[in-house]
N, C-alpha and C positions, 0 to 999 in steps of 0.2 A: 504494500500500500504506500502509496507517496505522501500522504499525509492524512491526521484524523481527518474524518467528515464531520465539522460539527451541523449542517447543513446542506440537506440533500433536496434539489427541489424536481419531478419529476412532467415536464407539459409536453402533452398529445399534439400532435404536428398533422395538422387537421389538409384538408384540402388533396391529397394525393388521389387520381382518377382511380378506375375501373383498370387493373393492369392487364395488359395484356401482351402474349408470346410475339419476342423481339422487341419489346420498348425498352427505352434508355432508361432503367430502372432509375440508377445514382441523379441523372437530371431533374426524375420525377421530385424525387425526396428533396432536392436542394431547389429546386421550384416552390413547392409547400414549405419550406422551412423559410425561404424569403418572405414569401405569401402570408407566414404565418407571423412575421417581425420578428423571428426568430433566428439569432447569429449565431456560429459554430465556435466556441474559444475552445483554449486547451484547457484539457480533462473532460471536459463534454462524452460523453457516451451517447451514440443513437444506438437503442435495441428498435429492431426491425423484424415485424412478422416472416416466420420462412413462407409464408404461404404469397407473398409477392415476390419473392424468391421465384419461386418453384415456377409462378405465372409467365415470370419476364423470360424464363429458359426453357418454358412449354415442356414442364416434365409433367404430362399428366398421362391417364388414361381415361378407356370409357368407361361412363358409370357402370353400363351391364358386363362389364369386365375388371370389377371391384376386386371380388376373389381370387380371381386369376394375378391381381395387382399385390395383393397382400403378399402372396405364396413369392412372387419375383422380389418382392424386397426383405423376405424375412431369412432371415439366418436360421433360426431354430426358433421352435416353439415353447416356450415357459410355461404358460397356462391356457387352457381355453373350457371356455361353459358352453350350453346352451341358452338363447334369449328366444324369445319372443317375432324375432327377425332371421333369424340364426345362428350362426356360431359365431364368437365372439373369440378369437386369441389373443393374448401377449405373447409378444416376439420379441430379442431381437432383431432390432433393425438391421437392413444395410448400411443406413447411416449412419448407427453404433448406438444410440439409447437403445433401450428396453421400453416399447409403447403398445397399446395396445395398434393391432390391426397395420403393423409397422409406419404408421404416422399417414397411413393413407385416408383420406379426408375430401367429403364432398362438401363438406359447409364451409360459406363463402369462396365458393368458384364461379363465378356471373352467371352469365345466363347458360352457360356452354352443361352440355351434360357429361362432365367429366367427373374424374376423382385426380385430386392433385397429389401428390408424389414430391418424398423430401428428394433434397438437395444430396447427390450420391455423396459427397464431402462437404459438409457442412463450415470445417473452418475453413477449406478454401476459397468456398461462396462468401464467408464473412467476409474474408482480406481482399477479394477481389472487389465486393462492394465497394468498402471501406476505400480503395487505391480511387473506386470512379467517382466517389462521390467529394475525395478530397480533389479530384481532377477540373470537376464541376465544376468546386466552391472557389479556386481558384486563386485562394490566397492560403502560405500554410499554418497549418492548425494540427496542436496533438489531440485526436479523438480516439476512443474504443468503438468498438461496433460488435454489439449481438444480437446473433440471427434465434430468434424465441420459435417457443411450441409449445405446445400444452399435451399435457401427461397425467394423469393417475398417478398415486404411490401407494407403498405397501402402508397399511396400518390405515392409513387415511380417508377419510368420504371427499369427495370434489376430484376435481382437475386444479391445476396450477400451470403458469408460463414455467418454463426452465429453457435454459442456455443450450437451443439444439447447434450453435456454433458461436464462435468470438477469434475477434483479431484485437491485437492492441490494449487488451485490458489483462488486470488481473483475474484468474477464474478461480483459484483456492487461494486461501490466506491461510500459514499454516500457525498457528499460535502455540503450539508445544515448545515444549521448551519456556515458555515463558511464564508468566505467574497471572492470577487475576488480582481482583479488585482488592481482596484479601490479602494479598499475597502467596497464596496456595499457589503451588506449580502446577501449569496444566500440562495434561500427559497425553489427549486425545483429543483437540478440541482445533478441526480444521474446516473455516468457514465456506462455504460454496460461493463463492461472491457473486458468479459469475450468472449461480439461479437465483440469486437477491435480485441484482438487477432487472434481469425478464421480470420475475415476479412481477416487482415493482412498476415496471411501465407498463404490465398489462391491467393497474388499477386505471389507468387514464386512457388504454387506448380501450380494451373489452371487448368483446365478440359481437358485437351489435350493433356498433356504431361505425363501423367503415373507417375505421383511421388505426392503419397499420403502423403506424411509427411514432414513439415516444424518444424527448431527450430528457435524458437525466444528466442533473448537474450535480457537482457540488461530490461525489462520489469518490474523489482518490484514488481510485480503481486503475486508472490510465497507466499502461506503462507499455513501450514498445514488444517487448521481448515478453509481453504474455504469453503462457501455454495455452491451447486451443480447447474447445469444450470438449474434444474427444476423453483430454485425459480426467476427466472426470467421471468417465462411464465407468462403473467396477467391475472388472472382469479379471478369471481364474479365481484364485484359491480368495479372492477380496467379494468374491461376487454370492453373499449371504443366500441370493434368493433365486439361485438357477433354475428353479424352478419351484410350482407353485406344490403344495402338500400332496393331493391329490396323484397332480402330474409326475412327483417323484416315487412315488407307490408303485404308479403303473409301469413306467418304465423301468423298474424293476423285475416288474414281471413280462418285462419283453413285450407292451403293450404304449411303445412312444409317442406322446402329444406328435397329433398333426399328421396323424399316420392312417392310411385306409385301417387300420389296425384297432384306432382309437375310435373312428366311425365303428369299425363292425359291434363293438363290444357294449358301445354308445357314450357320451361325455356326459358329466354330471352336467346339471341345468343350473343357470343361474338363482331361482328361488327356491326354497326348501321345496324338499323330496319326501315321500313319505317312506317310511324304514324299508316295507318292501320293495320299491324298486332302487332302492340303494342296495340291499341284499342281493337282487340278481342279477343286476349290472357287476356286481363283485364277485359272483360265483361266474359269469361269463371271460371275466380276468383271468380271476384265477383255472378257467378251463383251456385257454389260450393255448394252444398247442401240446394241449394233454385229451387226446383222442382216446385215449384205451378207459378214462371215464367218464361216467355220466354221473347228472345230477337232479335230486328229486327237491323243489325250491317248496317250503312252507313255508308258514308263517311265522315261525320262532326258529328252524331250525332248517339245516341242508343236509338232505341224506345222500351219499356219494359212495359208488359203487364201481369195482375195478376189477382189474384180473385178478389181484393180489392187494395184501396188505397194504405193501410199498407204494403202488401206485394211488390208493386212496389217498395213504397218510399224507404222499407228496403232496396231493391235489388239497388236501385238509389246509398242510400247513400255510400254501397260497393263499387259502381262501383266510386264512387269519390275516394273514400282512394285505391282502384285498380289500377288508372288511376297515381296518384300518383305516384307507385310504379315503374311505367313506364314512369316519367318525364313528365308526360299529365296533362290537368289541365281539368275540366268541368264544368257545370254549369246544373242544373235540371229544369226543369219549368214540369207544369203540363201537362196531355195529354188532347186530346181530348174527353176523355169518363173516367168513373167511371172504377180504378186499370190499368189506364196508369198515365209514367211516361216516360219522356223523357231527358237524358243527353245530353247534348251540349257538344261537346267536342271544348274548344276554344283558347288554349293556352298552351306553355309549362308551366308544372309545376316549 
């Protein structure tokens, strides 16, 4: 940080048109920010929706090829429900967050029936903005520039902006090492600055009002030699939540989000379920490439029957770690006869 911010002051840059594939994006922004009696000084931050981004460089697709658009930008699948509409996943992206439906989005795209598509590099779309629009403006100026998105998070209800790219700013501030207000040494305590500022401009610009670009002042933020929003995505042995509870259950049992595999056997739904078709959605997991048994689905319990002991108990033991995955808990006792095996199912997990 280049200095405290004792005052941060954040205004919506109003006036920017209807974007569209091949317009001088950076002209547009410094057109509205004249318009707006708004000058660019140094430390100025513009955060900028990717979603005029994505406009001005015509990354879209067609709306009736929305699914097809997810699957081309998603890396892997982390979680996915059933809704109301269909199937909903978290992915990673190509673009390197973790968002739902990999950041592909049909609200606000004019009149066109497309769905728009992040920027395959996010901090390069920042810096290049950033180069045109200080090209524009004409006279030099030290400014940051981040390219915003809106995202979900774990624990959380709502959506919020975050930093789906930046040039020129700080994006973590690490404060370990140092002490607080107290004097206590902090040990883990490094701030995202980078999803402060989206955040923040997205109180002024919002989803409804047509004005994609906020300056924030007054921020400290500014420094040439920022790191890019990339490194802020948490990934390998940092990344807590590779996948969602459920989704790690299943693919354990050889049963991978996103997979014809995941259709056959079915995804849980977005609103509660009632216990029984969470049972045999579980018992269909756990029968997942174990043909030699079958399974008899009650009401409280699963009777499962095979050549031999072995192959029940195996099928048994699946269906406990299955039953898991669906918040259920059970309990196995023996059957009545030589390769039965019967789960009790008797509690939340």
């Amino acid at each position: 940080m280049t200095s405290p911010a004792l005052a941060v002051t954040v205004t919506a840059v109003a006036g920017v048109p209807e974007v569209r594939a091949g317009d001088d994006l950076a002209g547009l922004l410094v057109a509205a920010l004249r318009a707006t009696g708004l000058e660019l000084a140094d430390g100025d931050v513009l955060v900028v929706s990717s979603k005029v981004v994505s406009k001005a460089e015509g990354l879209t697709a067609p709306a009736a090829s929305r699914d097809d658009a997810v699957v081309a930008q998603s890396l892997r699948v982390v979680a996915e429900r059933v809704t109301p509409t269909g199937t909903a996943r978290v992915v990673e992206s190509a673009a390197g967050p973790v968002m739902a439906a990999a950041g592909v989005d049909a609200s606000n795209t004019g009149d066109d029936a497309v769905v728009l598509l992040l920027p395959g590099d996010p901090d390069a779309a920042a810096a290049s903005l950033r180069d045109a629009v200080l090209a524009a403006w004409g006279r030099p100026v030290s400014i940051g520039l981040v390219l915003s998105d809106t995202a979900g998070r774990p624990w959380r209800v709502g959506q919020t902006d975050f930093a789906l790219g930046a040039c020129g700013v700080t994006t973590v501030e690490d404060l370990r090492g140092g002490v607080d207000a107290d004097g206590r040494p902090l040990q883990v305590t490094v701030r995202c600055v980078a999803d402060e500022l989206a955040a923040a401009a997205d109180l002024v610009k919002g989803k409804d009002r047509a004005v994609p670009v906020a300056l924030v002042r007054g921020s400290g933020t500014v420094r040439e030699d920022g790191a890019g929003a990339r490194t802020i995505v948490r990934t390998g042995p940092e990344d807590w939540f590779g996948l969602g509870r459920a989704e790690a259950v299943r693919a354990a049992l050889g049963v991978t989000p996103g997979t014809a595999a995941a259709l056959d056997v079915g995804i849980p739904a977005a609103w509660p379920e009632d216990r029984r078709t969470r049972v045999a959605r579980a018992v269909r997991v756990a029968l997942r490439d174990q043909d030699e048994v079958a399974a008899d689905v009650g009401a409280d319990e699963v009777e499962l029957s095979g050549e031999d002991d072995f192959s029940a108990g195996l099928v048994a033991a699946r269906l406990l770690v299955a039953l898991h995955g669906e918040g259920l808990a059970g309990a196995v006792r023996r059957g009545g006869r030589a390769g039965q095996a019967v789960v009790v199912v008797d509690a939340p997990a």
